[in-house]
C-alpha positions as CSV (number, residue, x, y, z in Angstrom):
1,X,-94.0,-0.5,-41.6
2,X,-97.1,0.1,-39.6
3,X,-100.3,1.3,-41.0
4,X,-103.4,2.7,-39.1
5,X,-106.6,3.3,-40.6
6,X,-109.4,5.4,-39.1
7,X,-111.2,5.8,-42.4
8,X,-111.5,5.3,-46.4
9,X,-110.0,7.5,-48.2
10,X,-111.8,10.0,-50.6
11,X,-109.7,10.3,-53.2
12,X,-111.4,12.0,-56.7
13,X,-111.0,11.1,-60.5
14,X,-109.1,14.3,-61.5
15,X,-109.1,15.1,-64.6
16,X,-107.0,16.2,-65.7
17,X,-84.0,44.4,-62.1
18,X,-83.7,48.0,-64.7
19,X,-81.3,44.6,-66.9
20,X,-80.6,46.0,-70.4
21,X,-81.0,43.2,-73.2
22,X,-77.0,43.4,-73.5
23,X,-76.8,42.5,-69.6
24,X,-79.3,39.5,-70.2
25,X,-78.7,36.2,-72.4
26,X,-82.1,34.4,-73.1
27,X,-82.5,31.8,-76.0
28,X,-84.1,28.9,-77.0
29,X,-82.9,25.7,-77.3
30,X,-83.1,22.3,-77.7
31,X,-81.2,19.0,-76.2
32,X,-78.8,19.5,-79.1
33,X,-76.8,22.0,-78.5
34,X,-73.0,22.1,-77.4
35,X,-74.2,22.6,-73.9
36,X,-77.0,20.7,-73.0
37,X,-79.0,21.8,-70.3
38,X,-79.9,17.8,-69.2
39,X,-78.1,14.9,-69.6
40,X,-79.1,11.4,-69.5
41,X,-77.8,7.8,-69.8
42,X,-79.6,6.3,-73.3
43,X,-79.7,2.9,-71.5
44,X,-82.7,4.2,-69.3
45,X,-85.6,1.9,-69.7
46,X,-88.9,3.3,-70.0
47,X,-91.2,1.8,-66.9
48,X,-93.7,-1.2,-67.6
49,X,-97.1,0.3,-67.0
50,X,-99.8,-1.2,-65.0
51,X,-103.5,0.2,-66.5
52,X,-105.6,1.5,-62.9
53,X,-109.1,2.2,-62.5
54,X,-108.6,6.1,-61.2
55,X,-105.6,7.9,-60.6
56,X,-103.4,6.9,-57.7
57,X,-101.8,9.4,-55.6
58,X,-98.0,9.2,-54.0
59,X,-95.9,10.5,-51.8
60,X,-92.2,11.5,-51.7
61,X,-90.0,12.1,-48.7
62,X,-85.9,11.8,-48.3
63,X,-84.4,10.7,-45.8
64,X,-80.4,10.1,-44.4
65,X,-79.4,7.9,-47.3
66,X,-82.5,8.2,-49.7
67,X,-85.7,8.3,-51.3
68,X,-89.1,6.6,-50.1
69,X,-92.2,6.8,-52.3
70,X,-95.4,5.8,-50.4
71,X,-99.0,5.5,-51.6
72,X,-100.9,8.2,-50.5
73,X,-104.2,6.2,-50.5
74,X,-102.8,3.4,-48.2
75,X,-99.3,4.7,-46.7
76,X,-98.3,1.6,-47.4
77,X,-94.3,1.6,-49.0
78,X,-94.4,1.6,-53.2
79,X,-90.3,2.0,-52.9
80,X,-87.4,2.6,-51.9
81,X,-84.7,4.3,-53.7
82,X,-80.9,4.6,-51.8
83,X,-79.4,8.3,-52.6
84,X,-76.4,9.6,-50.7
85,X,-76.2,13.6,-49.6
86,X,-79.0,16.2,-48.3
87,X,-80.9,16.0,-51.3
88,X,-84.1,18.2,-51.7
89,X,-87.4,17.7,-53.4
90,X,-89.1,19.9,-55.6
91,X,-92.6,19.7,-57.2
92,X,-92.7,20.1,-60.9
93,X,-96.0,20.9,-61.9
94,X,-97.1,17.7,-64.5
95,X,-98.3,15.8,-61.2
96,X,-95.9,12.6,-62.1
97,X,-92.2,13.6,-62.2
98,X,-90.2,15.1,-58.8
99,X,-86.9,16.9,-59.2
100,X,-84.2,16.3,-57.1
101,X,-81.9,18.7,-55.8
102,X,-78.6,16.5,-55.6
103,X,-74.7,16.3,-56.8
104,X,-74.8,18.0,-60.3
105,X,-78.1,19.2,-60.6
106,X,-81.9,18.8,-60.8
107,X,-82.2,15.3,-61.1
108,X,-85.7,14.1,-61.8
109,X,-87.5,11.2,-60.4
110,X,-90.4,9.1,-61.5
111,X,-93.3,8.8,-58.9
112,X,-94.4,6.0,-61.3
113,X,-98.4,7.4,-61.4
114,X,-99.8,9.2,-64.2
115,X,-103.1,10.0,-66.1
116,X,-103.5,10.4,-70.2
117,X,-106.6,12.4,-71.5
118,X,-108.3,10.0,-74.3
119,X,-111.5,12.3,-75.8
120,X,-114.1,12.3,-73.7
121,X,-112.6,10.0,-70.7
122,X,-108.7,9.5,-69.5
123,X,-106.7,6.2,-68.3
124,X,-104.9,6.4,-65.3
125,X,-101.4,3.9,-64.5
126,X,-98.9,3.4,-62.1
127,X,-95.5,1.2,-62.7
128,X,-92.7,1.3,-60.1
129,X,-91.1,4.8,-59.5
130,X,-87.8,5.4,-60.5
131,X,-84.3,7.7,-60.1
132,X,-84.3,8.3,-63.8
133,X,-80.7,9.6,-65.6
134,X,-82.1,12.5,-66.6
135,X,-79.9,15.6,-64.8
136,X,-80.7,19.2,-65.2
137,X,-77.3,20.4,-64.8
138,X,-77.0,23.1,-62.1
139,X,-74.0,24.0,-60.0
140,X,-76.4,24.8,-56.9
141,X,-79.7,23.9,-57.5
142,X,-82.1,26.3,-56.4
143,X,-85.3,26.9,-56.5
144,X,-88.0,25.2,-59.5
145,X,-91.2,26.9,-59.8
146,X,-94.0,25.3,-62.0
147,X,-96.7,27.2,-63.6
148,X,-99.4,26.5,-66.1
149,X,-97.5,23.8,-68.1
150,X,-93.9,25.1,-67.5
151,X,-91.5,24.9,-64.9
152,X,-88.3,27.3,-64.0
153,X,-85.7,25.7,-62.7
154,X,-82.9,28.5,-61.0
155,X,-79.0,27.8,-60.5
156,X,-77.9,29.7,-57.5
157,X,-74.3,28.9,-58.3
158,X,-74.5,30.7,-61.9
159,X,-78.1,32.6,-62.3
160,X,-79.0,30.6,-64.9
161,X,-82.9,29.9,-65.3
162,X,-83.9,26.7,-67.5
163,X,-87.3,27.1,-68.5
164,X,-89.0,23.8,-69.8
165,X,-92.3,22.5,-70.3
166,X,-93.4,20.0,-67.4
167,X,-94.6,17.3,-69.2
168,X,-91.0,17.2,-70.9
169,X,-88.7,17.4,-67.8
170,X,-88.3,13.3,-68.4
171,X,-86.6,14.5,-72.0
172,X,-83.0,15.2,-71.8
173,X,-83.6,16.5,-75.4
174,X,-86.6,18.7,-74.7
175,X,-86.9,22.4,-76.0
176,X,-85.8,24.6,-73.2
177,X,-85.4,29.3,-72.6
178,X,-82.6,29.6,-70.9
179,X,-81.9,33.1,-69.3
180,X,-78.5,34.2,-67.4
181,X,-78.7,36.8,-65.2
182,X,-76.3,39.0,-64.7
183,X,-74.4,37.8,-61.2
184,X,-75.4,34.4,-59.3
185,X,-77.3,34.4,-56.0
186,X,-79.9,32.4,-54.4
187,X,-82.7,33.6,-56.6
188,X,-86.3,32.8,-58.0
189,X,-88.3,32.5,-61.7
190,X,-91.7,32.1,-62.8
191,X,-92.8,31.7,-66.3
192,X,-96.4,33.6,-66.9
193,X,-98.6,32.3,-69.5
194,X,-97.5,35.3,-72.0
195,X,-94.2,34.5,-72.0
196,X,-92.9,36.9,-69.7
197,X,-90.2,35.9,-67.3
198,X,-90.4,37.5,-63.5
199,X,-86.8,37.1,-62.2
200,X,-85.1,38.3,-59.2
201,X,-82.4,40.4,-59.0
202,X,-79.3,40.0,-56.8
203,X,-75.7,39.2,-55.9
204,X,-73.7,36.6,-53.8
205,X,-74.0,39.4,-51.1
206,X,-77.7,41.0,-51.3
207,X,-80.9,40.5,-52.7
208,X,-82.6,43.4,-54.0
209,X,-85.6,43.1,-56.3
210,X,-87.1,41.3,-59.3
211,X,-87.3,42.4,-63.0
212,X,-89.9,41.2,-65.2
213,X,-88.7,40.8,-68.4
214,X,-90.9,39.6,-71.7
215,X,-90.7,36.8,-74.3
216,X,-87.7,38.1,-76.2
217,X,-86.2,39.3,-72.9
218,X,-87.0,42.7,-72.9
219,X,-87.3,44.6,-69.5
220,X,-91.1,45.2,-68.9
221,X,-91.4,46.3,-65.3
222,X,-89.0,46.3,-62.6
223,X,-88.9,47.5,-58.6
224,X,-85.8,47.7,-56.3
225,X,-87.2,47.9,-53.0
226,X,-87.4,44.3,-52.1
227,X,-84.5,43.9,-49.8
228,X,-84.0,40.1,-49.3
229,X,-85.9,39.2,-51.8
230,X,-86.9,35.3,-50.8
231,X,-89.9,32.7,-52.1
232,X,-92.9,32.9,-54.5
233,X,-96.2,32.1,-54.9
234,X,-99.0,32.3,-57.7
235,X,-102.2,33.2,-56.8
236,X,-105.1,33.6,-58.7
237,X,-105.2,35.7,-62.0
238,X,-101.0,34.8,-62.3
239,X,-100.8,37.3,-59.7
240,X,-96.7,36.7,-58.6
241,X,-95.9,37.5,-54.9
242,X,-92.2,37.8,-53.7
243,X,-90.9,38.3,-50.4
244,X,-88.7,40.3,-49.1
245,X,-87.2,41.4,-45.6
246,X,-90.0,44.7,-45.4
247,X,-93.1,42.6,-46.8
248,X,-93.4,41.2,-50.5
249,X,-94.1,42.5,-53.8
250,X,-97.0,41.7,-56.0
251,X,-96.8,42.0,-60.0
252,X,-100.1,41.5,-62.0
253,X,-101.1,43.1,-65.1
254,X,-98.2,44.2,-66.2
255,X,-97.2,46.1,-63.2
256,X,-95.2,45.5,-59.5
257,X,-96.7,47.0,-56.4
258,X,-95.1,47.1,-53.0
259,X,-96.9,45.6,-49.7
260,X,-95.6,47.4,-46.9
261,X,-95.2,45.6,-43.4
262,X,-96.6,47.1,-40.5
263,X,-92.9,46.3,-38.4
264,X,-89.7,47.9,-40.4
265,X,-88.7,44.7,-40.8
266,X,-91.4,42.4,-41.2
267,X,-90.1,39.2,-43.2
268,X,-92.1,37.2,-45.5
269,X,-89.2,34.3,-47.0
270,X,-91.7,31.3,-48.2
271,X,-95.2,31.8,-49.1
272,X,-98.0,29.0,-50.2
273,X,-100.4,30.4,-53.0
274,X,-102.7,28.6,-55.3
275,X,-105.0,29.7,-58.2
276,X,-108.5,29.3,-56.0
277,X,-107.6,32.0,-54.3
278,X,-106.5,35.6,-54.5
279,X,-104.5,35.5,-51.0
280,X,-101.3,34.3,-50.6
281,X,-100.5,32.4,-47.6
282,X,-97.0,34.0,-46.1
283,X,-94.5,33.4,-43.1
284,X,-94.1,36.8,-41.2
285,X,-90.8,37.2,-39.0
286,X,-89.6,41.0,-36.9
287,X,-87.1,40.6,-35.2
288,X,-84.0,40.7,-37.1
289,X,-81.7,40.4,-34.2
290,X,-83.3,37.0,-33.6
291,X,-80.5,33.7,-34.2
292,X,-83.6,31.4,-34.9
293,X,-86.8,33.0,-34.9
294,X,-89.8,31.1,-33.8
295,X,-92.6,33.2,-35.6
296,X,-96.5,32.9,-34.2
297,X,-98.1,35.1,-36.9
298,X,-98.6,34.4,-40.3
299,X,-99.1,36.9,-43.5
300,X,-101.4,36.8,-45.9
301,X,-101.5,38.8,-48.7
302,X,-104.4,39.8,-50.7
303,X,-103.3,40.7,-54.6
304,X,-106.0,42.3,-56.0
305,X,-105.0,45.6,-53.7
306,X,-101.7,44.5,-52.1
307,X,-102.9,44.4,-48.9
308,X,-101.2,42.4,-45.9
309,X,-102.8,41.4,-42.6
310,X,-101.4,39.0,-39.9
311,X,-102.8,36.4,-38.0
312,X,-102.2,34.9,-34.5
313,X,-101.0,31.0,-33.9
314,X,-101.6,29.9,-31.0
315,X,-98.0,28.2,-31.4
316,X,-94.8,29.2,-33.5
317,X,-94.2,27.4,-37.1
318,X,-91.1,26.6,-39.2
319,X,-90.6,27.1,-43.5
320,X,-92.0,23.5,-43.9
321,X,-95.6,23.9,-42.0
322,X,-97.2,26.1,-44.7
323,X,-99.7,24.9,-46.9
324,X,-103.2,25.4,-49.0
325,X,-106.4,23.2,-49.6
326,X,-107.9,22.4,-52.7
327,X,-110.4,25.1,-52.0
328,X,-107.8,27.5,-50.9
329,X,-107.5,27.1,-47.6
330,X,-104.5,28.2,-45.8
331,X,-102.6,26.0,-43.4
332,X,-100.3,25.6,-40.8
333,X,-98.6,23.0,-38.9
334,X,-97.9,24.3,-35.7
335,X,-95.5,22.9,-33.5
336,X,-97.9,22.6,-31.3
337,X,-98.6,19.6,-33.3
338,X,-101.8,21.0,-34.8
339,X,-102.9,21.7,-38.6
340,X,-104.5,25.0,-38.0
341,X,-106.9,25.9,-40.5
342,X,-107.6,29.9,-41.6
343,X,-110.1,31.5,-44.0
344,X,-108.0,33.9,-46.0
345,X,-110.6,35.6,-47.2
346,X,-111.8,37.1,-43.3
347,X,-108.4,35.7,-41.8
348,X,-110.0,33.6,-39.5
349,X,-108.6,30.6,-37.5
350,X,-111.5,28.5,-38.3
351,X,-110.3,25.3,-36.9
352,X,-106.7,23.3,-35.0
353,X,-106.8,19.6,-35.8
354,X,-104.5,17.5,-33.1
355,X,-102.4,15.7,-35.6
356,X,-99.0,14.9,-33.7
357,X,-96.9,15.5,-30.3
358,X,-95.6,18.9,-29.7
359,X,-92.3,19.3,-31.2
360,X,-89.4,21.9,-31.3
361,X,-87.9,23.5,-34.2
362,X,-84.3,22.4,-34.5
363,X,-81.7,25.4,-35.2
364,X,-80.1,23.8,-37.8
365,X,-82.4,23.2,-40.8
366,X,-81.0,20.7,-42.8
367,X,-82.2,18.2,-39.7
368,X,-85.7,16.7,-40.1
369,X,-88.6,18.4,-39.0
370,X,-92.7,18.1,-39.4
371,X,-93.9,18.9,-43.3
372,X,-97.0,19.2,-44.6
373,X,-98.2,18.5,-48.4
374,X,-101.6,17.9,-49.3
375,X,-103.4,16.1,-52.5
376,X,-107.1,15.4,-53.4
377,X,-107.9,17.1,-50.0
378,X,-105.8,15.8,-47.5
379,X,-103.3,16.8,-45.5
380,X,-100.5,15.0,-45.3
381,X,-98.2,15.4,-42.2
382,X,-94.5,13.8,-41.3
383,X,-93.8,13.1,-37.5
384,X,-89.7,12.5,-37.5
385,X,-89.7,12.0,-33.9
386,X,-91.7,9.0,-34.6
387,X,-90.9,8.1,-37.5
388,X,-94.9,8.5,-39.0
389,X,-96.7,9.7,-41.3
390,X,-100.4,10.8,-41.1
391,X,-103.2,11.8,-43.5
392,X,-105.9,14.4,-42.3
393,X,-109.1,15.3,-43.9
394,X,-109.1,18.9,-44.2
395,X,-113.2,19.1,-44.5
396,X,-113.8,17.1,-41.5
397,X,-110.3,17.0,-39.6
398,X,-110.5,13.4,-39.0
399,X,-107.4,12.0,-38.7
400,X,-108.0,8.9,-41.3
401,X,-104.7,7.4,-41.9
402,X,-101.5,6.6,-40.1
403,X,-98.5,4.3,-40.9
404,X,-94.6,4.1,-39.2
405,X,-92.0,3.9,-41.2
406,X,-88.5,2.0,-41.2
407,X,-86.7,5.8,-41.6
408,X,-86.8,9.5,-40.5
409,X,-88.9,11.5,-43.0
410,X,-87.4,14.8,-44.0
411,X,-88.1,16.4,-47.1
412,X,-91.7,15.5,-48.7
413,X,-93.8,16.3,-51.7
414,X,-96.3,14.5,-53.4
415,X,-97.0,13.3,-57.0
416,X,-101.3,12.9,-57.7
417,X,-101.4,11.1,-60.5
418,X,-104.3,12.6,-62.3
419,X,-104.1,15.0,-65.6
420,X,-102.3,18.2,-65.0
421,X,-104.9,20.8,-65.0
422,X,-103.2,24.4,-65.3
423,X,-104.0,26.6,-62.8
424,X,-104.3,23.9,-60.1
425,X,-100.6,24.4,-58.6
426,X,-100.1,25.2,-55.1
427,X,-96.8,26.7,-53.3
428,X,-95.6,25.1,-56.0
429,X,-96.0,22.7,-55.2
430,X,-95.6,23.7,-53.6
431,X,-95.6,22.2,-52.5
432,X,-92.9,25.8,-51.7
433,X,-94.7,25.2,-51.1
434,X,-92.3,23.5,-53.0
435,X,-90.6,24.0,-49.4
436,X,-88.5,27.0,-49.1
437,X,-86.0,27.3,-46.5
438,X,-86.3,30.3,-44.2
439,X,-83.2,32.1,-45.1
440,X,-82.4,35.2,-42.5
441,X,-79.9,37.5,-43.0
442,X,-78.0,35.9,-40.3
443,X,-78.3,32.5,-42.2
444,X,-77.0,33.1,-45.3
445,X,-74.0,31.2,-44.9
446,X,-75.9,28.7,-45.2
447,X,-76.6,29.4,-49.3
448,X,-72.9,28.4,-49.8
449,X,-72.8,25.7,-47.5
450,X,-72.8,22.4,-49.7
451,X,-71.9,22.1,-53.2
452,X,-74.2,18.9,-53.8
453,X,-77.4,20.7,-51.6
454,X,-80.2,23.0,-52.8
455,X,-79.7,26.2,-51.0
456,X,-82.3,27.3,-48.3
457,X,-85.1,28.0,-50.1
């Protein structure tokens, strides 16, 4: 592995669907039950834990055969971890812990940094990360959304939602709500601090809508003109945005509202929010007769009235290039090889860093492809072609770190280290953006594909 660097790092301290109840199951419960939601091998050994003097970021890619973890302060190779199959990563909110979308489930893997809180001051450690046994069973793992201290993990192949708190998804025995909808289908959940559930509504064959339902799994508000209903984000105020094949939805306080796209069908499948910011950061796509799309415009919607407005790329962008900044910037990695940079308040494109070569988007996604992730306000951007990684500083755009690796990056998330402060997610991060495939309607064989995969999104 090569490593370049162009500056010092400036890493911080952190601190920290109209479903009657009879249609619906949702319960509580714990690791004990007949039916365990996680399962785990009781031989796992707890990692040895090496005190640091500040929280140390890492990164997280897969690639044909496995799992690297990098630091993000040095790019220099923490480990190594061989995994078989086209295995996804997801962010899960408590900034240490990664699930895995793999054979069997939501397998969750230990980026080996963390932070604990110790009155007035915290103590930050690393140890070496680790595949733990712990399995979130899942016949298609979907989708996991983390929000304020919980995270949603969705089962495309039953509609099952497990529900846990993040710091506990280590804990095959942890308390988890588990709600079964009422058909399977490549769906979406987010747990608001009140309780309430939003869920999305659908079959094997078509996407519809999302219910919101509340603690005890009552229907509180519901909409059914979401066709295609794909992706989430979180913005500011737990404002919830969903997309759909005709523009997105938006529910805060207590009630859904449609945004309408300007084209009949305007397409907005993976979106990148965060809580410094009202606007959510959204793909746009219009023509549906397209076999691969290569979209120049991207949506952002603004929740506090449900508005939508596009903005011109100077180049075309795939499900893995969106992104925002700690201070709620939104970005894009063009394939153009530039992070472009917009103000989502005026819309602006305030500013196109050269990162990497100009690249093409590949028509099958499973096959690697530039991502994006960013921590402690850097970007962080995967070149395939040569097998790179680079680290930009989204302030100034300088380029300040850059290493080769011995593999072809894929998939990549990142794990910061520091406390988990609520209402600092991204995409979900995230990541999508936890990333979230693209899914067209003329993709969505795609869902059903592989047993042992996380569907497109």
């Amino acid at each position: 592995m090569n490593v370049t660097t162009r500056h010092r790092p400036r890493f911080a301290a952190a601190l920290g669907l109209g479903l009657s109840v009879a249609l619906l199951a949702a319960c509580s419960q714990t690791g004990g039950t007949t039916e365990p939601a996680a399962t785990a091998d009781e031989t796992t050994a707890a990692p040895v834990a090496t005190e640091v003097a500040t929280a140390k970021p890492r990164l997280v890619l897969t690639y044909d055969g496995g799992i690297q973890v990098l630091d993000a302060s040095t790019l220099e190779l923490v480990t190594d971890i061989p995994l078989e199959g086209f295995n996804r990563l997801n962010g899960t909110g408590d900034n240490r812990h990664v699930a895995v979308s793999t054979t069997g489930g939501f397998q969750i893997l230990d980026a080996g940094t963390w932070t604990e809180p110790h009155g007035d001051h915290t103590h930050s450690y690393t140890s070496d990360p680790v595949l733990t046994d712990v399995t979130w069973s899942a016949e298609k793992p979907g989708h996991v959304v983390p929000h304020e201290g919980r995270t949603a993990l969705f089962d495309d192949g039953t509609g099952t939602v497990t529900v846990v708190d993040s710091d506990d998804l280590a804990d095959a025995d942890a308390d988890t709500r588990v709600v079964t909808l009422p058909a399977a289908h490549h769906g979406v959940a987010v747990e608001l601090t009140d309780g309430s559930l939003v869920v999305s509504e659908g079959t094997e064959d078509a996407r519809t809508g999302i219910r919101v339902l509340d603690a005890d799994g009552t229907e509180i508000a519901a909409n059914d003109t979401c066709p295609g209903v794909h992706g989430e984000a979180v913005a500011a105020d737990e404002a919830v945005v969903i997309g759909c094949e005709d523009g997105a939805v938006v529910y805060t306080g207590g009630t859904i509202t449609k945004v309408t796209a300007p084209d009949a069908y305007g397409r907005i499948g993976n979106q990148a929010g965060t809580e410094a910011s009202p606007i959510v950061l959204g793909d746009y796509k219009s023509d549906p007769d397209a076999d691969l799309e290569r979209p120049t415009r991207v949506s952002l919607i603004d929740t506090r009235d449900a508005s939508l407005r596009l903005v011109d790329l100077p180049a075309s962008y795939t499900f893995r290039s969106l992104a925002r900044g700690d201070a709620g910037e939104a970005l894009v990695l063009g394939t153009d090889g530039a992070l472009h940079v917009i103000d989502p308040e005026s819309g602006t494109l305030t500013r196109s860093i050269p990162v990497i070569d100009a690249w093409e988007e590949s028509e099958v996604w499973q096959e690697p492809r530039p991502a994006i992730t960013v921590v402690d306000d850097s970007a962080y951007i995967t070149d395939p072609a040569t097998k790179s990684v680079h680290a930009v500083d989204i302030e100034t755009g300088e380029v300040w770190l850059s290493t080769t690796l011995d593999v072809v990056p894929n998939e990549l998330t990142s794990a910061s280290g520091a406390v988990a402060e609520h209402g600092d997610d991204h995409a979900h991060e995230d990541d999508a953006a936890h990333d979230e495939h693209d899914e067209h309607a003329h993709e969505d064989e795609h869902d059903h594909a592989h047993e042992d995969e996380h569907t497109e999104g």
